[in-house]
C-alpha positions as CSV (number, residue, x, y, z in Angstrom):
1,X,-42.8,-2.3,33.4
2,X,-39.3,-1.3,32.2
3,X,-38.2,-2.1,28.5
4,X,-34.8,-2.0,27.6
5,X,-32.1,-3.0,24.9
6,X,-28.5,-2.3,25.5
7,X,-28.9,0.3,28.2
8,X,-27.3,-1.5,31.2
9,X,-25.7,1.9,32.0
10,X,-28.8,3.6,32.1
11,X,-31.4,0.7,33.8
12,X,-30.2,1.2,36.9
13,X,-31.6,4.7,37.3
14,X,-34.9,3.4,36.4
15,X,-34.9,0.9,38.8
16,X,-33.9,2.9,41.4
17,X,-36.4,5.3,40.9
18,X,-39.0,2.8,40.9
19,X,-37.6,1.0,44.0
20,X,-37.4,4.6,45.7
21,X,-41.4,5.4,45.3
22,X,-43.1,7.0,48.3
23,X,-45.8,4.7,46.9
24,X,-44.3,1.0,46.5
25,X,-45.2,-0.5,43.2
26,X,-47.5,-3.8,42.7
27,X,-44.8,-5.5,41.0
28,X,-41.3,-4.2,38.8
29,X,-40.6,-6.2,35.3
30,X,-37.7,-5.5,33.1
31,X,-38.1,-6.8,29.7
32,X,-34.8,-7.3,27.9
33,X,-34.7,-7.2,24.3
34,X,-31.9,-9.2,23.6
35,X,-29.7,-7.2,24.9
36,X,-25.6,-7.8,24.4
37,X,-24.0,-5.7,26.6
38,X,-23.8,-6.1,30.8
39,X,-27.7,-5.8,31.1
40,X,-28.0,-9.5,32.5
41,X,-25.2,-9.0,34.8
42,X,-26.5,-5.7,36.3
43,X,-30.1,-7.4,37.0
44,X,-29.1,-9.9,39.4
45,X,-28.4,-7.4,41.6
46,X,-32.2,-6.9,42.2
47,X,-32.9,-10.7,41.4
48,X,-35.5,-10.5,45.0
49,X,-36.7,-7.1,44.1
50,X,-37.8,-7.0,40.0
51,X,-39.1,-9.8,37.1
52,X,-36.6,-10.2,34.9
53,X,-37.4,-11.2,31.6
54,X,-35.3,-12.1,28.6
55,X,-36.1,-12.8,25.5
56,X,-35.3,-12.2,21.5
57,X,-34.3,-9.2,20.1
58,X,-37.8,-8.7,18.0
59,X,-38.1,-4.6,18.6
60,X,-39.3,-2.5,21.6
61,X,-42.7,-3.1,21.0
62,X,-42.4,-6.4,21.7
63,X,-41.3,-5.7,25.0
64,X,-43.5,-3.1,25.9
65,X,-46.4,-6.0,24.8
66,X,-44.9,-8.8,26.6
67,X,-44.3,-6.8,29.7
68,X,-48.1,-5.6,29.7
69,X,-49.1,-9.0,29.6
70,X,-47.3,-10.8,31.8
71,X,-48.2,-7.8,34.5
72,X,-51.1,-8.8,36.9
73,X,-51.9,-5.6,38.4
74,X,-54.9,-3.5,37.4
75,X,-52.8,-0.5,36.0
76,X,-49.4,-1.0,34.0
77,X,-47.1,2.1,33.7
78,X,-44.3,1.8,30.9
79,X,-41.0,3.0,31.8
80,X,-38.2,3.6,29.2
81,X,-34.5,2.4,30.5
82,X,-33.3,5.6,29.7
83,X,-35.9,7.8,31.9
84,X,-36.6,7.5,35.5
85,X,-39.3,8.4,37.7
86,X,-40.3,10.9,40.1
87,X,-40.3,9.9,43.8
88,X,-44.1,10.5,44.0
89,X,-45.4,9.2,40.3
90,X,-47.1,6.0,41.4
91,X,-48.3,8.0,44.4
92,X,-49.7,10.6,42.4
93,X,-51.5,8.1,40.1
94,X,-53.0,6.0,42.6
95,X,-54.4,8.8,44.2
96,X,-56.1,9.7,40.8
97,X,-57.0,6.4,40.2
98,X,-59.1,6.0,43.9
99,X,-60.6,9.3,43.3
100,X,-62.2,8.2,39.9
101,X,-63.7,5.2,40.9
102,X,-65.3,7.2,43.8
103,X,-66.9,9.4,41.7
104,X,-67.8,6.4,39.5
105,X,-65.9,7.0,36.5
106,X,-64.8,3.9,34.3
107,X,-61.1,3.0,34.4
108,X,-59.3,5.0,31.7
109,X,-55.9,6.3,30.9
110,X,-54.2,8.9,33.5
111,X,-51.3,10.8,32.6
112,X,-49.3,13.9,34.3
113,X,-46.4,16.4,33.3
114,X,-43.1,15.2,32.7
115,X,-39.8,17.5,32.9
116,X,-37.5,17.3,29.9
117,X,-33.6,17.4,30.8
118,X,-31.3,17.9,27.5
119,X,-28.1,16.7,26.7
120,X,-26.3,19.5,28.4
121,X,-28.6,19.1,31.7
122,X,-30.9,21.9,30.3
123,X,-34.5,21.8,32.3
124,X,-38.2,22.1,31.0
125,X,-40.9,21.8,32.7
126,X,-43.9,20.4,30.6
127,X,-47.3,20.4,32.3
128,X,-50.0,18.0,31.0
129,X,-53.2,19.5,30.1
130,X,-56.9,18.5,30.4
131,X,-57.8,15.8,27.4
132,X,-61.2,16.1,26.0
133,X,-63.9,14.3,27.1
134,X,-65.2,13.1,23.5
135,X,-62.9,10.7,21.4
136,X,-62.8,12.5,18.3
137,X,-61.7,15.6,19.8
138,X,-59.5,13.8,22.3
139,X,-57.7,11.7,19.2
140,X,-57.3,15.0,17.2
141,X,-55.9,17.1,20.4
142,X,-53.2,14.8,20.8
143,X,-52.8,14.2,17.3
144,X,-52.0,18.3,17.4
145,X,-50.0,17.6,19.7
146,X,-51.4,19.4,22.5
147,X,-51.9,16.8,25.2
148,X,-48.4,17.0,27.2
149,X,-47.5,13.9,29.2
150,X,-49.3,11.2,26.7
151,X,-46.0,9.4,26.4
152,X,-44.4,6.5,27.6
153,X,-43.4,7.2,31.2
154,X,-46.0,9.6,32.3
155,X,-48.9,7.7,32.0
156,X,-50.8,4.8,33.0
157,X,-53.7,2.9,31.5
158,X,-55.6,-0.4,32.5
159,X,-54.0,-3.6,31.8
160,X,-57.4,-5.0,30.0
161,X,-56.6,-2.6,27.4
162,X,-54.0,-5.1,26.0
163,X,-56.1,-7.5,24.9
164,X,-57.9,-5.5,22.0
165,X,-54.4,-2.7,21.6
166,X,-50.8,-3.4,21.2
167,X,-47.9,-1.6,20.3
168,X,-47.2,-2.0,16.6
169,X,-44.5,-4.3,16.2
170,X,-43.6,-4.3,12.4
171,X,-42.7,-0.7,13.2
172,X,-39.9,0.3,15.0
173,X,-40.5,3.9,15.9
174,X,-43.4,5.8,17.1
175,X,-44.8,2.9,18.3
176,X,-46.3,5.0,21.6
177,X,-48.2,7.4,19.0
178,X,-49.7,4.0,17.4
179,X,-50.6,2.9,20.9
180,X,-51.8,5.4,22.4
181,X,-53.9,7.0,19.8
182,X,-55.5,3.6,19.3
183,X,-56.4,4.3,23.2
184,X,-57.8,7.1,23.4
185,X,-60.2,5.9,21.3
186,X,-61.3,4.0,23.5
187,X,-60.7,4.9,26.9
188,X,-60.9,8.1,28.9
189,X,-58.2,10.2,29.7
190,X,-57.5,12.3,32.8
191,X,-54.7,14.3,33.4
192,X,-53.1,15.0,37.0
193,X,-51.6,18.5,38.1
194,X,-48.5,16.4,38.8
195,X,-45.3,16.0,37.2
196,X,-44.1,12.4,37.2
197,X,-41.5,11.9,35.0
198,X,-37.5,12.8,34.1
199,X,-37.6,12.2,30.2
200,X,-33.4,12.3,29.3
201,X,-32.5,13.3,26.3
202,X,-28.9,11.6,25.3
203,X,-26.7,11.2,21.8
204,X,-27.7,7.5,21.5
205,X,-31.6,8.5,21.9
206,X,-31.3,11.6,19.3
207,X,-29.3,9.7,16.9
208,X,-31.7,6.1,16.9
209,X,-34.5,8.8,16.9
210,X,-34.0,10.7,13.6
211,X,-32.7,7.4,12.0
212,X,-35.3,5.4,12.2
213,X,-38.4,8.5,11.9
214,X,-36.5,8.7,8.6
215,X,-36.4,4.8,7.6
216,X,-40.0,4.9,8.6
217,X,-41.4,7.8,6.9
218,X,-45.3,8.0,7.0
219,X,-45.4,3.8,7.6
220,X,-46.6,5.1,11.5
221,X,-49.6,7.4,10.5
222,X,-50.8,4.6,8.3
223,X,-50.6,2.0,11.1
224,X,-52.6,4.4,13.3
225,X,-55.5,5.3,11.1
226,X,-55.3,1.6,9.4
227,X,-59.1,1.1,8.7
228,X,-59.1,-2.4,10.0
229,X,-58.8,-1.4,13.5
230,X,-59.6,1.7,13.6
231,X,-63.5,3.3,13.7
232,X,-64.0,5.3,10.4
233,X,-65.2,8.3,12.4
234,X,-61.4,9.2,13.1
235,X,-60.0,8.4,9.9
236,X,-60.5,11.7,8.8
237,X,-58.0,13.1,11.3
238,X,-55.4,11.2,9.3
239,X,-54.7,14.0,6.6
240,X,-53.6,16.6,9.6
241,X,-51.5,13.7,11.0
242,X,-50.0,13.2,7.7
243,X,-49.1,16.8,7.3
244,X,-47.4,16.9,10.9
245,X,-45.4,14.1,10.0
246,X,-44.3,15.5,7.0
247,X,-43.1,18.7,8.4
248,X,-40.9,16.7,10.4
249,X,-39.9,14.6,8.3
250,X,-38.8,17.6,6.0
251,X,-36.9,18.9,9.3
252,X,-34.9,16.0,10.3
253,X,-34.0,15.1,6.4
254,X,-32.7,19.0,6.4
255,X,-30.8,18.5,9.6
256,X,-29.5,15.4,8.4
257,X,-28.3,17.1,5.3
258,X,-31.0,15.6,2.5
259,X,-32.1,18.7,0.7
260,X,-34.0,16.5,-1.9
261,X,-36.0,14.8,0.7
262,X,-36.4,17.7,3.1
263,X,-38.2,19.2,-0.1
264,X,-40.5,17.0,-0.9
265,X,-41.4,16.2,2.5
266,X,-42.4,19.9,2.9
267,X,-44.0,20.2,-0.6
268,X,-46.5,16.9,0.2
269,X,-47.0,18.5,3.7
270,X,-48.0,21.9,1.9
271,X,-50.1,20.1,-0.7
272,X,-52.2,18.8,2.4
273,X,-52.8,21.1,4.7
274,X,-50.4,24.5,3.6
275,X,-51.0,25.5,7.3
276,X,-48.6,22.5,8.2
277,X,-45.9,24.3,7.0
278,X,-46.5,27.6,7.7
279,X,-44.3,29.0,10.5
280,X,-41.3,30.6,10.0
281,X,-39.0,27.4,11.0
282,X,-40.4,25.5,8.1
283,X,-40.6,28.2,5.6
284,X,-37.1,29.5,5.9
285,X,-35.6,25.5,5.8
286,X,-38.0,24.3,2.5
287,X,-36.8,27.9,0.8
288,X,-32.9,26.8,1.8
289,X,-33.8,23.0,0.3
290,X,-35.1,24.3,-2.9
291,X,-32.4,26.7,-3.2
292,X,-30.1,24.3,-2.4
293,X,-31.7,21.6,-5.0
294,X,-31.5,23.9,-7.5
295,X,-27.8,24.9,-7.0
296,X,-26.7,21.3,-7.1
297,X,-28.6,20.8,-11.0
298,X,-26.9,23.8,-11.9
299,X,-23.1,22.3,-10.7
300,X,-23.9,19.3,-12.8
């Protein structure tokens, strides 16, 4: 399933590298958020080949969650428009899949490596790495961060898992962390010695990026560890979440130029866990905030 808004000159490249698969997919749906450029006009070129779904502009979770649902295969794999595919993902993944179920493990999620290309074509290779077998541990792993390729594009997790999880839709970023922490939960996750996905970083995805983890602030780590749907076993995890979003909250308020903000992002993040904040990146930008704060009461 491939969710877009406005990325007509992008969805192609996700199509294609569906369509190109050395193992063919169940079934290809494009949800459309509304879109208002040349999206519609683009998809009737593969009218016989992909579902094409149109609806209201009511955020990219909606999409994601209407896609899952209308899917009828077993597994649903969620592509962004602006990332594509590598020619052997699905292969890869059914692969894991068949090999589970003969060694009689329960449907869970799988996920692989993904490599990261930057604006200026710049390459990285991210490998994923093994998730824990015990949900605590496998909610505070990826919480830390540490569980490459559990993000939209390199995984894939049973389509039954949409009836009791969505993607948050009164938020409009970090939606995947909501998700999938909400999964893993729940469900198993295996990781495959396999990178599967091109994740392409461009000016339009940076800029909507920091813009709106600004405008939501913390509103995504209380979604996650909201106690209404989520065991209180894990809700402990939620001060070392906190702290990690609050470190970069303090970085992308500095980049953007909001000393004021970028310091008291990092002083709530060291009032939490002072660990959060304590490489050199961090220190050197909260020091050039305060100074900066304090320079600016002076001039007035």
């Amino acid at each position: 399933m491939i969710a877009t808004y406005n990325y007509g000159h992008l969805i192609e490249r996700a199509i294609q590298s569906v369509l190109h698969q050395t193992h063919a997919p169940h079934e290809i749906i494009v949800v459309d958020d509304g879109s208002t450029d040349d999206t519609a006009e683009r998809m009737r070129r593969y009218a016989d080949r992909v579902r094409y779904v149109r609806k209201e502009n009511e955020g990219q979770s909606s999409a994601y969650n209407l896609g899952a649902l209308t899917a009828s295969a077993d597994f649903v794999y969620i592509l962004d428009a602006d990332d594509e595919l590598c020619p052997d993902a699905l292969s890869r993944f059914s692969h894991a899949v068949v090999e589970a179920r003969r060694a009689g493990r329960a449907d869970g999620i799988f996920y692989g490596g993904y490599e990261s290309v930057g604006v200026h074509g710049k390459r990285r290779i991210r490998q994923s790495v093994q998730a824990p077998s015990d949900p605590f541990e496998r909610l505070k792993t990826f919480i830390e961060r540490k569980l490459t390729g559990l993000q939209n594009g390199a995984f894939i997790i049973p389509r039954a898992a949409f009836e009791s999880i969505r993607y948050p839709e009164d938020i409009r970023h970090n939606t995947d962390l909501v998700f999938i922490g909400h999964a893993l939960t729940r469900y198993p996750a295996t990781a495959i010695d396999a990178i599967v996905l091109r994740s392409h970083e461009h000016p339009m995805r940076s800029r909507k990026r920091r813009h709106s983890n600004i405008a939501h602030g913390i509103r995504p780590v209380d979604c996650l560890f909201n106690p209404k749907e989520m065991d209180a076993r894990f809700l402990v995890l939620k001060k070392d979440l906190l702290a990690a979003r609050l470190r970069s909250l303090g970085r992308m308020n500095y980049l953007a130029g909001d000393f004021a903000n970028t310091r008291t992002a990092y002083r709530s993040a060291f009032r939490l866990k002072p660990r959060a904040v304590a490489d050199l990146g961090s220190l050197k930008r909260w020091f050039v905030a305060e100074a900066r704060v304090w320079l600016d009461r002076l001039v007035e």
